[in-house]
C-alpha positions as CSV (number, residue, x, y, z in Angstrom):
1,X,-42.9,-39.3,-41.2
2,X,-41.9,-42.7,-42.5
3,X,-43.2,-44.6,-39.7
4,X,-45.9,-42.8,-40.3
5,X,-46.4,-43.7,-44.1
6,X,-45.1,-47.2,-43.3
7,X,-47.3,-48.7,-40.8
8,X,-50.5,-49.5,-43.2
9,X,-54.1,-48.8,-42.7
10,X,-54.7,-45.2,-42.9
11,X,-51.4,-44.0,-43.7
12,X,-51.6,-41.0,-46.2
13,X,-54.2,-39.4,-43.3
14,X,-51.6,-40.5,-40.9
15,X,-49.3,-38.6,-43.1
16,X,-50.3,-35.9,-43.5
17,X,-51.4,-35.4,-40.0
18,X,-48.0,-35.8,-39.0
19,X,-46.3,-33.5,-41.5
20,X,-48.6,-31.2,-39.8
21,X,-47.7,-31.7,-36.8
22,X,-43.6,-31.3,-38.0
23,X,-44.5,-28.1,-40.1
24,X,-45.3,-26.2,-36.6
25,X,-42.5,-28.0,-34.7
26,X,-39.9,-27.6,-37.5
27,X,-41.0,-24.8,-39.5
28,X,-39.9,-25.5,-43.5
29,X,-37.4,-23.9,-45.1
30,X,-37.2,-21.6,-46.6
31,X,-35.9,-23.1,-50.0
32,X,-38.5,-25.8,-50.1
33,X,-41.5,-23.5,-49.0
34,X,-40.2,-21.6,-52.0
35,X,-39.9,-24.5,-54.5
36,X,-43.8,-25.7,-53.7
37,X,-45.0,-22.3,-54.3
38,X,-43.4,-22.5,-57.5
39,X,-45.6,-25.5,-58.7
40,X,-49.1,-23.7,-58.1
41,X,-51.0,-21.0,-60.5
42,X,-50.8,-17.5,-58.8
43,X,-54.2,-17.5,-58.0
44,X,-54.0,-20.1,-55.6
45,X,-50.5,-19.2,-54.7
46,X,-52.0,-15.8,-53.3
47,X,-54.8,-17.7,-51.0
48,X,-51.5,-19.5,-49.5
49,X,-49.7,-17.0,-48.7
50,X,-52.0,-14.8,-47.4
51,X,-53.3,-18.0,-45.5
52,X,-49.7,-18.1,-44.1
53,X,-49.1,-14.8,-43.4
54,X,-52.7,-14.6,-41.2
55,X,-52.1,-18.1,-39.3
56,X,-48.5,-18.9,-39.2
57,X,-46.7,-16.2,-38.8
């Protein structure tokens, strides 16, 4: 991820295609998965987890 962020041009595409990339490798925990959530409105926080539970689970 930092190389990614670190080598200019593009980089917060570059990013965030990696961290991508990591999420299905790695999987987040559970704590942080939990702690993002947090920050959104229920409204949206409904689309995501239903997004979740549909594609990545």
């Amino acid at each position: 991820m930092r190389n990614a962020i670190s080598i200019g041009g593009d980089s917060d595409t570059l990013a965030a295609i990696t961290g991508g990339i990591a999420e299905a490798y790695y999987g987040i925990p559970y704590s942080i998965r939990e702690k993002a959530l947090s920050y959104l409105d229920e409204p949206l926080r409904e689309i995501v987890e239903r997004f979740y539970e549909k594609y990545a689970e």
